[in-house]
C-alpha positions as CSV (number, residue, x, y, z in Angstrom):
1,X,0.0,0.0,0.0
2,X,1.2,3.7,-0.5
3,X,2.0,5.1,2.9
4,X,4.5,7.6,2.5
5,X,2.0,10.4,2.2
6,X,-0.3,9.2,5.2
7,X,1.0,12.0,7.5
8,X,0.2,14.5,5.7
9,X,-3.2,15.4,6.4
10,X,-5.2,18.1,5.2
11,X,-4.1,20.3,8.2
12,X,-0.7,19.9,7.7
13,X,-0.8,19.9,4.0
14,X,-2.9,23.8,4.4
15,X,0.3,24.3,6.4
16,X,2.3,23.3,3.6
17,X,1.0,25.1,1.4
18,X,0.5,28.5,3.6
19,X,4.3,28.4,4.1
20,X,5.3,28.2,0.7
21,X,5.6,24.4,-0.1
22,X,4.0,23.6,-3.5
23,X,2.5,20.3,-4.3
24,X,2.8,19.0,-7.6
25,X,0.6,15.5,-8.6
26,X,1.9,12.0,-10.5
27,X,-0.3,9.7,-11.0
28,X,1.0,6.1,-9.3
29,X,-0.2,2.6,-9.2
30,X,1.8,0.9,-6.9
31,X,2.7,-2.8,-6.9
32,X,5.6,-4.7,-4.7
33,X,8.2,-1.8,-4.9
34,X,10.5,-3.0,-2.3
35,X,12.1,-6.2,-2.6
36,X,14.0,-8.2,-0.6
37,X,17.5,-8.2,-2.5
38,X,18.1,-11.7,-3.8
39,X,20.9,-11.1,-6.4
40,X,24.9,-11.3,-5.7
41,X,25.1,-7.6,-6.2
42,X,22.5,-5.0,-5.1
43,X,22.8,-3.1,-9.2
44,X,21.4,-6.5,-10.7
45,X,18.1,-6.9,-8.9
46,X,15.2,-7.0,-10.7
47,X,12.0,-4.6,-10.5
48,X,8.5,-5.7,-10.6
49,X,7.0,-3.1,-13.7
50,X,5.0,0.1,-11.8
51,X,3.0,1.7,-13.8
52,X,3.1,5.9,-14.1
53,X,2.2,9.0,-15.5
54,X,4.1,12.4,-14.7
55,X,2.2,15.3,-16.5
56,X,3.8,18.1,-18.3
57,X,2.2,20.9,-15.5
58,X,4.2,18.7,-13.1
59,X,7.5,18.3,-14.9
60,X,7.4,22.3,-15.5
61,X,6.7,22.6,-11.8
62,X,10.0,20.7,-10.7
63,X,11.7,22.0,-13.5
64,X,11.1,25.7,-12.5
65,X,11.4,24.5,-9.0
66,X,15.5,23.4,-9.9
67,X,15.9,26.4,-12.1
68,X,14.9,28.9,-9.0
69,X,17.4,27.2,-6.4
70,X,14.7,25.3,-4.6
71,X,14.2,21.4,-3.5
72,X,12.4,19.3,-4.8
73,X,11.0,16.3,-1.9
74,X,9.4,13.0,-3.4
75,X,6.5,11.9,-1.0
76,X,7.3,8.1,-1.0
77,X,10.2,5.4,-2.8
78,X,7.7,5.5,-5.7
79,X,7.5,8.5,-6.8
80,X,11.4,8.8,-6.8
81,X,10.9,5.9,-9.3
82,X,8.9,7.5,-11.4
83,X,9.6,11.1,-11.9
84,X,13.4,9.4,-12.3
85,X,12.2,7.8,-15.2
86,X,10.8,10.6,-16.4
87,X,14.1,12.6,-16.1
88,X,16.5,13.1,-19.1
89,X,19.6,15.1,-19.5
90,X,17.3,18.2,-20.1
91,X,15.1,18.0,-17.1
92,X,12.1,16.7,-16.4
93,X,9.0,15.5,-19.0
94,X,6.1,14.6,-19.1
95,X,5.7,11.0,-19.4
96,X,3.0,7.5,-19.2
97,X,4.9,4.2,-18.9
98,X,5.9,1.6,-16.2
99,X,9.0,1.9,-14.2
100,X,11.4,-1.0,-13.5
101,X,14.1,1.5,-12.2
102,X,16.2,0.3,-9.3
103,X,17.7,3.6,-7.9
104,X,20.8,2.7,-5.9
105,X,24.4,4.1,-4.7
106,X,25.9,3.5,-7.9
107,X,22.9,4.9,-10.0
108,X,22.6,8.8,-9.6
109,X,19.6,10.7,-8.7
110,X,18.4,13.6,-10.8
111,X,15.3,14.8,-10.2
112,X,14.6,14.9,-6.7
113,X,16.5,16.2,-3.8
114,X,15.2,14.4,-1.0
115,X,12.4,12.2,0.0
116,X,9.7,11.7,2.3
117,X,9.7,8.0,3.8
118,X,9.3,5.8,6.4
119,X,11.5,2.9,8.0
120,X,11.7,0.0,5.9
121,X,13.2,-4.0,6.4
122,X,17.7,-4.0,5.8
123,X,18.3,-5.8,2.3
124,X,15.4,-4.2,0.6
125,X,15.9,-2.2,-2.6
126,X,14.0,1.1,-0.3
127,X,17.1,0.9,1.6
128,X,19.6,0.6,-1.3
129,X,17.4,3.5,-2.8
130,X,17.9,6.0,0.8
131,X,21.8,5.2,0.5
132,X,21.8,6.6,-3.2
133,X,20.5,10.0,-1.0
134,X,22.8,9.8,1.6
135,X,25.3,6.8,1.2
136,X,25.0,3.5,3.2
137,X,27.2,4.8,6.4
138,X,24.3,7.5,6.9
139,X,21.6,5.4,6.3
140,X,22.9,2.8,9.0
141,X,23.4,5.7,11.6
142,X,20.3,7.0,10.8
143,X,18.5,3.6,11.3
144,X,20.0,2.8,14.6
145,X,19.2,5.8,15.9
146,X,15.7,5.0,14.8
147,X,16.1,1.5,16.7
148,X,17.3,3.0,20.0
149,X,14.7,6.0,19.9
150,X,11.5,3.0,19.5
151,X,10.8,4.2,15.9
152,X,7.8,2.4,14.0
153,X,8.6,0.7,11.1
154,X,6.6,-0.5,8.2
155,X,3.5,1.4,6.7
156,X,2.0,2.7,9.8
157,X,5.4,3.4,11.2
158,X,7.4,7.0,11.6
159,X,8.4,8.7,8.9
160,X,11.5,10.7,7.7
161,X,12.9,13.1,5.8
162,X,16.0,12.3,3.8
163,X,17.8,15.3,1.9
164,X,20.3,14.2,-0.7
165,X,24.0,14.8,0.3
């Protein structure tokens, strides 16, 4: 299920908003996006197919949003995935289509600037995706802290904010 937006609710989003935060829609249907990673190296796992659709109002939005100096945050692993796939050396586009993208260490991230998540399981592909934000050695501190501090994991867990390094 997408969670990574279930904290925000229409109080906090009004609050959002009234401070200057604008929110820009993809559409998303979400299917098993974090995997348990089975392969011998993290870079060959395979994706299950997600289908997307980033709209041209939205790609202008984070394009404008970049060309003015300001951050971009994905709400969720997903959306990473998709607005990433809709990312080319030119910016942003609008684009339909299913994503199989595995974002990790060694694969660069373009289009965002940090992400809105919560705690997820070690050797998933979420957690090889908050180490291309952040590198692994962060991720692990992060995550203990989490552990020591009684964070929630899973869906109806905590949340947090990761901003790319």
């Amino acid at each position: 299920m997408p969670s990574a937006a279930r904290p925000i609710t229409p109080r906090i989003r009004e609050r959002l908003e009234g401070a200057g935060v604008r929110i820009a829609p993809i559409l998303l249907h979400t299917g098993v996006s974090s995997l348990e990673i089975e392969s011998e190296t993290v870079e060959a796992q395979a994706m299950y197919p997600e289908p997307f659709r980033v709209s041209q109002e939205t790609s202008d939005a984070v394009n404008r949003t970049h060309a003015n100096g300001g951050r971009v945050i994905a709400v969720g692993t997903t959306v990473v995935r998709a607005l990433e796939s809709a990312w080319t050396p030119d910016g942003l586009h609008a684009r339909n289509g299913f994503t199989r993208l595995f974002v990790h260490p060694d694969r660069e991230i373009h289009s965002v600037d940090g992400l809105l998540t919560g705690f997820h399981d070690p050797v998933t592909s979420h957690l090889a995706m908050l180490a291309a934000f952040i590198g692994l050695p962060r991720v692990l501190e992060a995550y203990r802290e989490a552990i020591a501090n009684g964070y929630r994991w899973h869906e109806f867990g905590d949340s947090h904010l990761i901003l790319r390094k």
